[in-house]
MIMIVO-142696 format. One record per residue (C-alpha): residue number from 1; residue in one letter; x, y, z. Coordinates in nm, 2 decimals. Layout:
<rodrens>
   n res     px     py     pz
 NUM   A      X      Y      Z
...
</rodrens>
This chain:
<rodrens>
   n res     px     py     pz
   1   X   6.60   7.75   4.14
   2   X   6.55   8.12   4.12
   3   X   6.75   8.19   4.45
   4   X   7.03   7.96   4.31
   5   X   7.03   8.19   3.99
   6   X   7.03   8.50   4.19
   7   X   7.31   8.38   4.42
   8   X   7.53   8.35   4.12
   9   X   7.49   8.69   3.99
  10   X   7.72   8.92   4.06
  11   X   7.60   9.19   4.38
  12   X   7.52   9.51   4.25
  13   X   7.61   9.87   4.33
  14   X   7.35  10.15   4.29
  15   X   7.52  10.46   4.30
  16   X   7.37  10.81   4.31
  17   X   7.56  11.11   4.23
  18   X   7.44  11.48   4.29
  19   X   7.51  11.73   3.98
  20   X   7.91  11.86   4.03
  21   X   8.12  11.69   3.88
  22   X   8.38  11.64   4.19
  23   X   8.13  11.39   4.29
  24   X   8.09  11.20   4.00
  25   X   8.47  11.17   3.88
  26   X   8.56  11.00   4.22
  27   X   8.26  10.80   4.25
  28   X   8.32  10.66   3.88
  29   X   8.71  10.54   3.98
  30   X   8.56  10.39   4.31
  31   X   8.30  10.20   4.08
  32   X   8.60  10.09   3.86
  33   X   8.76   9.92   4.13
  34   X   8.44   9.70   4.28
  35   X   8.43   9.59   3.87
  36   X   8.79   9.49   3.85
  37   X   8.90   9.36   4.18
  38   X   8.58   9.25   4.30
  39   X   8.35   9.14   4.04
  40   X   8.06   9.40   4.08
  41   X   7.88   9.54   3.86
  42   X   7.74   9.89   3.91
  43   X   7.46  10.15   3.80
  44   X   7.44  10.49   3.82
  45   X   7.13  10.69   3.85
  46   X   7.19  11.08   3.77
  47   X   6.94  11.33   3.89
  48   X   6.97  11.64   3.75
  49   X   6.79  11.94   3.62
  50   X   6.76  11.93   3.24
  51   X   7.15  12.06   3.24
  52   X   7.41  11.74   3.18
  53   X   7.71  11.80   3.08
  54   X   7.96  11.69   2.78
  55   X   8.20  11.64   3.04
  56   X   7.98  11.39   3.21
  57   X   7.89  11.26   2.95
  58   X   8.27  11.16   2.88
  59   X   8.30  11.02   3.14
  60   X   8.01  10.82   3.15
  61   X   8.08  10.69   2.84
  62   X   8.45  10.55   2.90
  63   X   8.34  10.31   3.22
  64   X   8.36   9.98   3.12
  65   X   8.07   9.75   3.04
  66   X   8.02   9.65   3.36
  67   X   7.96  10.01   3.48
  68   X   7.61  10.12   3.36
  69   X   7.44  10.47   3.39
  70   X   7.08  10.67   3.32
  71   X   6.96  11.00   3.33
  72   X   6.64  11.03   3.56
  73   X   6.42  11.25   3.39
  74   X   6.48  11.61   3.52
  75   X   6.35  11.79   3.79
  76   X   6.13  12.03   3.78
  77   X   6.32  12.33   3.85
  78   X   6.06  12.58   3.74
  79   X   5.88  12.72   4.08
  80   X   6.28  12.79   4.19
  81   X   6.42  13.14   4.20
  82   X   6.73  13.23   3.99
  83   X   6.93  13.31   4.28
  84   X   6.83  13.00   4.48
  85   X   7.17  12.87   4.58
  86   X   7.43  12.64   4.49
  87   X   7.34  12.36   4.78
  88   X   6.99  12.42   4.78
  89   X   6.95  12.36   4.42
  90   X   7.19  12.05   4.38
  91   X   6.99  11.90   4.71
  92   X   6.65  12.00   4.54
  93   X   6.70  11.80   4.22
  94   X   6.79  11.49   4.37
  95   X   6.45  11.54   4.63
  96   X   6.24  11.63   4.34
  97   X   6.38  11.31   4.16
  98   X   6.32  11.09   4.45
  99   X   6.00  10.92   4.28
 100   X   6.17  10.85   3.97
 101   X   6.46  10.74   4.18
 102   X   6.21  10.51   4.36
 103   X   6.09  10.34   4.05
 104   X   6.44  10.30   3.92
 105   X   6.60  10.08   4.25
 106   X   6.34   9.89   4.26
 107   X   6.40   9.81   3.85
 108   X   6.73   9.73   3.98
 109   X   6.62   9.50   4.29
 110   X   6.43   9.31   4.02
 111   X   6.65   9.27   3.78
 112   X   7.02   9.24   3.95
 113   X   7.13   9.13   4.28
 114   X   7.14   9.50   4.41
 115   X   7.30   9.50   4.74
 116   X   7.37   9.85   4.86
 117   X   7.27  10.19   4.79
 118   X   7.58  10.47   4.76
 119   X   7.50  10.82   4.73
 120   X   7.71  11.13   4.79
 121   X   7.75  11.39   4.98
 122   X   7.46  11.55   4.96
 123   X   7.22  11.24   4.82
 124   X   7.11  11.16   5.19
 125   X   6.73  11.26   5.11
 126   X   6.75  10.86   4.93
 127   X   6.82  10.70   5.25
 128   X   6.46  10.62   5.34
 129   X   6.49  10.43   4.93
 130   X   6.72  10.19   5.05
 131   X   6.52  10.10   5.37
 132   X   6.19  10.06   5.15
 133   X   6.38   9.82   4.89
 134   X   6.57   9.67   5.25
 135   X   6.94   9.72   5.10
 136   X   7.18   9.89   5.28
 137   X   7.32  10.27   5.23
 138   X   7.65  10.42   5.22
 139   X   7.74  10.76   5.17
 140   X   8.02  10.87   4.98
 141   X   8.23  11.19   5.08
 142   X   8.45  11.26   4.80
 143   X   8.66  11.55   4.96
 144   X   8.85  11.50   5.25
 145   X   8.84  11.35   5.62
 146   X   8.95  11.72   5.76
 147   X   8.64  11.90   5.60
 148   X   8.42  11.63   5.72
 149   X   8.51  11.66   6.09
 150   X   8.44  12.03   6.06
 151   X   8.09  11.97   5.92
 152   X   8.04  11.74   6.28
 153   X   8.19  12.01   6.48
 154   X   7.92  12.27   6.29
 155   X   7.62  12.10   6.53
 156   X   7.86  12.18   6.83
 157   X   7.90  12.52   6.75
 158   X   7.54  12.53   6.72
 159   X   7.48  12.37   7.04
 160   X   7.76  12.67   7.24
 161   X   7.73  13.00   7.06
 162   X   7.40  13.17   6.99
 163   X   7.61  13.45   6.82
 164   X   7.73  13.48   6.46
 165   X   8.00  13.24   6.37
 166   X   8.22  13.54   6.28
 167   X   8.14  13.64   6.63
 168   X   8.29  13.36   6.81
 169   X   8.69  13.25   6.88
 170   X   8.91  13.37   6.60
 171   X   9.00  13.01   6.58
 172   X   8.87  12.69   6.62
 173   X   8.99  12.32   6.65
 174   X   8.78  12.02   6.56
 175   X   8.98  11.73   6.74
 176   X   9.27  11.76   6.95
 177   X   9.61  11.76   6.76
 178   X   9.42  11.95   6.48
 179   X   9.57  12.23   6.31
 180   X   9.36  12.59   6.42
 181   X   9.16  12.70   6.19
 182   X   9.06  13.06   6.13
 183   X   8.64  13.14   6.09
 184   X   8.73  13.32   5.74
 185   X   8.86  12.94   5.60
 186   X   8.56  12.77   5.72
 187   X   8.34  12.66   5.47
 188   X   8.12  12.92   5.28
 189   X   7.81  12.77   5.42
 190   X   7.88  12.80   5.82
 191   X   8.02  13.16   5.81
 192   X   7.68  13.33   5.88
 193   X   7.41  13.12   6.11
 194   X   7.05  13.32   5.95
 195   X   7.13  13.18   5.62
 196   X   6.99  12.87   5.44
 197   X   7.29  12.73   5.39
 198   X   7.36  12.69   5.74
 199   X   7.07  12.52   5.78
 200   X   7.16  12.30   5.51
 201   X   7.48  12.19   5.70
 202   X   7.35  12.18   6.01
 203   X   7.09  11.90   5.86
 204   X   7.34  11.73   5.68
 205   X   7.58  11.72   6.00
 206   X   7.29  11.53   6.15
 207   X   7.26  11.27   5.84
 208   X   7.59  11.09   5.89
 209   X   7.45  10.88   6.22
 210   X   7.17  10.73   5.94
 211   X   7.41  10.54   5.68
 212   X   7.56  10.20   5.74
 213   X   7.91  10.34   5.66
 214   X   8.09  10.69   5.53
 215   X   8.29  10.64   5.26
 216   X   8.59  10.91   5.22
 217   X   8.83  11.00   4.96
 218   X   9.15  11.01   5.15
 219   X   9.40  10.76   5.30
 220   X   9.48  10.73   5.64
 221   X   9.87  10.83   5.60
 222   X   9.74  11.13   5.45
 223   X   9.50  11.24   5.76
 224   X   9.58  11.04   6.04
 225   X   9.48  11.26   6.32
 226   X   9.15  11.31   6.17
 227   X   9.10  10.98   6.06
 228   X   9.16  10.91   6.42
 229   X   8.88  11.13   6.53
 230   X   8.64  11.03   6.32
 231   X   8.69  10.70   6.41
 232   X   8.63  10.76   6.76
 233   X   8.32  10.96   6.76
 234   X   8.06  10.70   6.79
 235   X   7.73  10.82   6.80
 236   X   7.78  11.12   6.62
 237   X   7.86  10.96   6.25
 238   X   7.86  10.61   6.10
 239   X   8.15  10.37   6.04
 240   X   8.44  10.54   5.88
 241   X   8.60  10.39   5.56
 242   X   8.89  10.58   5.38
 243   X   8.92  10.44   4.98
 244   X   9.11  10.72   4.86
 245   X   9.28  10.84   4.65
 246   X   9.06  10.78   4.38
 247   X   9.18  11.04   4.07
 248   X   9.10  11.00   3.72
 249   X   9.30  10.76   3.51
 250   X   9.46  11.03   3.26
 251   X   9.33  10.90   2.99
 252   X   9.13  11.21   2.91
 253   X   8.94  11.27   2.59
 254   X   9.10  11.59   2.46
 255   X   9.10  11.84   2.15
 256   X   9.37  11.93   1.94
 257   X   9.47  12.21   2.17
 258   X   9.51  11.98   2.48
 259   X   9.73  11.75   2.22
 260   X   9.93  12.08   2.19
 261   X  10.01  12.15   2.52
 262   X  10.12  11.80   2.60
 263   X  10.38  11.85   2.33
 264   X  10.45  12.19   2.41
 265   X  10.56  12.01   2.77
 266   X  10.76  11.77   2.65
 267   X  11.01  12.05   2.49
 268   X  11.04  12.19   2.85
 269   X  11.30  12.12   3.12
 270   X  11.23  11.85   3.40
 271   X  11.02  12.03   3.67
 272   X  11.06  12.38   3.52
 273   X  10.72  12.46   3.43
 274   X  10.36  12.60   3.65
 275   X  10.05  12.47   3.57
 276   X   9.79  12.70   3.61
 277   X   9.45  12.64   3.69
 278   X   9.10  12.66   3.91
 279   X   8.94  12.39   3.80
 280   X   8.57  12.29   3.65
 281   X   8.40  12.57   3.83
 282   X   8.69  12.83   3.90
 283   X   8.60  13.15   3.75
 284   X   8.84  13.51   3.83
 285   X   8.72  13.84   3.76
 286   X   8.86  14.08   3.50
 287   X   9.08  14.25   3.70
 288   X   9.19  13.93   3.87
 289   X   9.28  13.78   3.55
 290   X   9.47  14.12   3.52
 291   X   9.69  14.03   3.76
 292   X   9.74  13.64   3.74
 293   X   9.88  13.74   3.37
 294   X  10.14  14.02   3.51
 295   X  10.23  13.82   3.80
 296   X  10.30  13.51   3.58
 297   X  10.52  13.72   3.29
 298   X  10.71  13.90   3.60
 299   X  10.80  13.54   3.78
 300   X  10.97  13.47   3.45
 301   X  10.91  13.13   3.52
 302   X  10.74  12.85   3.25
 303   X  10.41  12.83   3.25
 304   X  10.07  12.63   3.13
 305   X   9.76  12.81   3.23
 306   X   9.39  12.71   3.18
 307   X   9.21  13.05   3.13
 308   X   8.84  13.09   3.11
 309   X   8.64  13.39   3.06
 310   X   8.60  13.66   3.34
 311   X   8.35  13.59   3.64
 312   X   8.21  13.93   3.57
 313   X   8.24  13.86   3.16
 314   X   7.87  13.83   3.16
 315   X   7.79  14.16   3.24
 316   X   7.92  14.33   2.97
 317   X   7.86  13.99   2.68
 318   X   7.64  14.21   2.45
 319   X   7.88  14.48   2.42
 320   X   8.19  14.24   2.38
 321   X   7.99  13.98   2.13
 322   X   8.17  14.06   1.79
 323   X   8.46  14.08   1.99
 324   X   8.45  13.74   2.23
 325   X   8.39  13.62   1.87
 326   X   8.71  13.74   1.69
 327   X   8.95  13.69   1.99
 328   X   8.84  13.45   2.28
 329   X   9.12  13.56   2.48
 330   X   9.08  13.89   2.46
 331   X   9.05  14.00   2.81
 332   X   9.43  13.93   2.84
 333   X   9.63  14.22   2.90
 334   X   9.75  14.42   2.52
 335   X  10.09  14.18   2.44
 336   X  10.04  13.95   2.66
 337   X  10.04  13.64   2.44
 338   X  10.34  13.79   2.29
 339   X  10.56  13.85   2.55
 340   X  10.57  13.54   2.69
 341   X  10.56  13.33   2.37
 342   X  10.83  13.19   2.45
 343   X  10.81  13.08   2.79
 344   X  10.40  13.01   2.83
 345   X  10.15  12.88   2.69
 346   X   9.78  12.97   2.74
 347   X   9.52  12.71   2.68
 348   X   9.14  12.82   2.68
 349   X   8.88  12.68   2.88
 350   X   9.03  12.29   2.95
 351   X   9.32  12.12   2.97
 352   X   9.41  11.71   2.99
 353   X   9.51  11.79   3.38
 354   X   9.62  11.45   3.51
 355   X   9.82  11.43   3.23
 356   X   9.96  11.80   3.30
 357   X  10.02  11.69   3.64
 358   X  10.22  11.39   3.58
 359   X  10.43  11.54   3.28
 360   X  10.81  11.53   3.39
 361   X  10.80  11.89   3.29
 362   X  10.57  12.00   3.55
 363   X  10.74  12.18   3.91
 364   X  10.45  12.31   4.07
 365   X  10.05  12.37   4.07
 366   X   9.86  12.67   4.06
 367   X   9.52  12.56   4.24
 368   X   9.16  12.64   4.37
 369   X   9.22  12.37   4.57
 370   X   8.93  12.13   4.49
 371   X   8.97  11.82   4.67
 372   X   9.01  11.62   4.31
 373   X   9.26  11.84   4.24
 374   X   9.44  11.84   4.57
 375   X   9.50  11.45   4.53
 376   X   9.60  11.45   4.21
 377   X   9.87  11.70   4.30
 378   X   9.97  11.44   4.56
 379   X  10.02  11.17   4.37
 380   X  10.22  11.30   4.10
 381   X  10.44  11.50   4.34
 382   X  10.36  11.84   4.23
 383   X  10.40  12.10   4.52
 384   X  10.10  12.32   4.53
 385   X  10.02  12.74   4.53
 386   X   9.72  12.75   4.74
 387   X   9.46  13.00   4.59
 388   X   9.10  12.85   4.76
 389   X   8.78  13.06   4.59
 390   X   8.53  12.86   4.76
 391   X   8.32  12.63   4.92
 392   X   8.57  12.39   5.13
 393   X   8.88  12.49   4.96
 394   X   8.98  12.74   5.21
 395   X   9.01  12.47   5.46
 396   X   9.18  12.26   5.21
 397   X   9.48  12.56   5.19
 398   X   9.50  12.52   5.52
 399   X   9.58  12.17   5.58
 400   X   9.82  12.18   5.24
 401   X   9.99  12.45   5.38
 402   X   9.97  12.42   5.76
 403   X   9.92  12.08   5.87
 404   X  10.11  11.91   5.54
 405   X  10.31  12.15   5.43
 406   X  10.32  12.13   5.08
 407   X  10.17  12.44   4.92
 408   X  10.25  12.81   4.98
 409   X   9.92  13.04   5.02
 410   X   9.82  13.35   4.84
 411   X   9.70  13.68   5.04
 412   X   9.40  13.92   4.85
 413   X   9.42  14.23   4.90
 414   X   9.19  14.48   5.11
 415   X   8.95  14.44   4.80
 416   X   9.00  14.07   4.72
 417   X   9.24  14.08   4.47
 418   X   9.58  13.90   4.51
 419   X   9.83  14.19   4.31
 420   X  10.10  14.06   4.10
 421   X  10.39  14.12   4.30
 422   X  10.32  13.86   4.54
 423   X  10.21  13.59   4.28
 424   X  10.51  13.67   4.09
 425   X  10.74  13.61   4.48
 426   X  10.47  13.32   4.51
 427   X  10.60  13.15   4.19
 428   X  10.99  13.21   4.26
 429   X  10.96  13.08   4.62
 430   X  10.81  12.77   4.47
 431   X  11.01  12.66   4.18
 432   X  11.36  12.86   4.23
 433   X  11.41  12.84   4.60
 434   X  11.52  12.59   4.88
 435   X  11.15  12.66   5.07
 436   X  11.03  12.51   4.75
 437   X  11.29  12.22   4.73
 438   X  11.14  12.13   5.08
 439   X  10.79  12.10   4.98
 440   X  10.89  11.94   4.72
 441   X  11.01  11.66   4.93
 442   X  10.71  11.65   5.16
 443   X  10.50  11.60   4.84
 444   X  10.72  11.35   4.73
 445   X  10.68  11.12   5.07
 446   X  10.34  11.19   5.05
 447   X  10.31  11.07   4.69
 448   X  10.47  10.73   4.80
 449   X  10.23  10.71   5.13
 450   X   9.92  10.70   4.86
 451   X  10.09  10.48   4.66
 452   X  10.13  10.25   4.94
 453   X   9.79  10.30   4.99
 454   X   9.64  10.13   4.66
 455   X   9.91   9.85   4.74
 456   X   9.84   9.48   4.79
 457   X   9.78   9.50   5.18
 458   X   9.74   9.90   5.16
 459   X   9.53  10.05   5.41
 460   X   9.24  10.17   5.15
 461   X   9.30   9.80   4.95
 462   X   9.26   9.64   5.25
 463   X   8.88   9.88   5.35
 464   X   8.79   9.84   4.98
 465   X   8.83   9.49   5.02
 466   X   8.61   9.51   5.38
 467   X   8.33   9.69   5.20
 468   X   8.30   9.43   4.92
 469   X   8.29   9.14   5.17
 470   X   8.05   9.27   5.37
 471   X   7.83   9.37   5.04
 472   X   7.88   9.04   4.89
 473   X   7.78   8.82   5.19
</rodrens>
């Protein structure tokens, strides 16, 4: 009688994203589909380290009823250094949670029909969970298939050069038919072997042979050739499924600002105006910001740009207190705000971006190139300048720009800094120029490919649709 109950329930999803919030937007849509075309229901367990965010929280609060979540209790943190890095902390809080984690699937396995384990990126320390509780486990890559072939070819470069990465070929291809890559667009954490971060890859490289199928945000239109690859390397990684695009809905809980700048947008021209901004994380220095401003009043061209403060803003916060205080923006240049009154519009900290994005108004996107952000250029059919600050988005430039060809790339200086000459000749080339026009079109075919995508018998539909089968046995 029991097992007749339990066969009538409907299976259940745990899912397990690592603190960044790239990985939990993209998870949350992919939860939203299982609920509504499938008839899943879903749980998220958060590790984390005593820092959740209002941003997660807003989005954790909008899934439907279906779509459940808890905090694990946090981490203990304290015996870690300041300056521990960025991978090696987000991997340490989900490994110092696995005992909590441990308690709370098996909560789940009592109380639902749980039938697979998804984690992300960076959550393959709760394999060995899903084996004790015997439930499958998937991992979901939430950026795209190109930066996950490079993180294979990491163990072969391993394997052939004993020398520093920026020590071997200028170049390097990761499948044949792949566009060349140079050393200094590889990811951060493979430019210098002696470093943990390295390590860190190298083990995770060496993960994706454990899981009983790789999730990835992308669509096969999108990245065929490495889709292709991927496919073919059995042995090295686990069953390939590409799901994506999976963006956020739009429906974005904003304040009145954000409510602002949507109606400052729809007094604009059709596709006259920039959107500028380097999302969640994206932080430029003073002098940086310097620049962006200049180069945006000399382009003369429409603008809406997310600013937040300096990088190096910290530095200096006691002596600037009364005035960060008075005037938020005011490490804008003197006259700034006033000059280009009428033609921009400056929005601190956060902006509704999907909404931005798929204004009428909006020509062309100003981007770190964060995967999220990348695809929900795409499907709106906003042409792209490329300015990459870190972690995979330099490879991301490359494949916009190279292999797609629907962004134009920025150049920094000798000292880092991109001057405001050429982001002013960036912005003309894209929005007043037949170079633009034409990657304006490629973006535009490449909206409709992901469109086709999410179809009735589109190719992610149709490995969605696999996925839940197989989990709902």
């Amino acid at each position: 009688m029991e097992a007749a109950a339990a066969a009538r329930n409907p299976p259940h999803i745990a899912m397990v994203p690592t603190p960044g919030m790239g990985h939990l937007i993209s998870l949350t849509e992919f939860a939203k589909r299982l609920v509504r075309y499938h008839n899943f229901t879903v749980t998220f367990l958060i590790p984390h380290d005593g820092n959740s965010t209002k941003s997660q929280l807003s989005i954790l609060e909008g899934l439907p009823t279906s779509i459940s979540y808890s905090f694990l209790p946090p981490a203990d943190m304290s015996n870690t250094p300041a300056d521990t890095l960025i991978l090696t902390r987000v991997i340490l809080t989900l490994t110092r949670s696995l005992s909590d984690l441990r308690e709370s699937l098996r909560a789940l396995a009592e109380s639902t029909r749980l039938v697979a384990l998804l984690v992300d990126l960076f959550g393959f320390p709760a394999f060995d969970l899903a084996g004790e509780l015997g439930v499958p486990a998937y991992m979901f890559y939430s950026c795209n298939a190109l930066s996950l072939c490079s993180i294979l070819y990491v163990r072969k470069l391993d394997q052939k050069y004993t020398c520093e990465s920026q020590d071997s070929p200028e170049q390097v291809q990761f499948f044949p038919g792949c566009v060349p890559v140079q050393w200094a667009d590889m990811i951060d954490a493979v430019q210098e072997r002696q470093t943990e971060n390295y390590k860190r890859v190298l083990g995770m490289a060496k993960q994706y042979q454990r899981p009983a199928g790789v999730l990835v945000n992308s669509f096969v239109d999108l990245e065929p050739a490495a889709f292709k690859s991927l496919m073919q390397k059995d042995g090295e990684i686990a069953p390939i499924y590409p799901v994506g695009p999976l963006i956020r809905d739009g429906l974005e809980k904003g304040s009145s600002g954000s409510d602002l700048c949507l109606r400052w947008l729809d007094d604009q021209p059709n596709g006259s105006v920039l959107y500028v901004s380097f999302g969640s994380g994206g932080t430029l220095s003073r002098d940086q910001i310097k620049e962006l401003a200049f180069g945006l009043e000399e382009s003369g061209h429409r603008f809406v740009w997310v600013v937040k403060s300096p990088s190096d803003d910290s530095k200096n916060a006691s002596f600037f207190k009364e005035q960060i205080a008075d005037e938020p923006l005011w490490f804008l240049p003197e006259g700034f705000l006033e000059r280009t009154k009428g033609f921009g519009m400056v929005v601190p900290s956060w902006a509704p971006q999907v909404q931005i994005l798929s204004h009428g108004s909006t020509g062309g996107f100003l981007s770190h190139c964060g995967w999220n952000s990348v695809l929900e250029s795409i499907i709106n059919g906003v042409p792209i300048i490329a300015w990459p600050l870190f972690a995979e988005q330099r490879l991301n430039a490359v494949e916009l720009t190279t292999d797609l060809k629907v962004a134009l790339r920025v150049k920094p200086n000798d000292g880092g800094v991109v001057e405001r000459r050429q982001i002013s000749e960036c912005i003309k080339r894209l929005m007043a120029s037949e170079e633009g026009k034409m990657l304006r079109e490629r973006v535009t075919a490449l909206r409709f490919a992901a469109a086709t995508a999410f179809a009735k018998d589109g190719s992610s539909t149709k490995k969605i649709s696999e996925l839940a089968d197989i989990w709902n046995h």
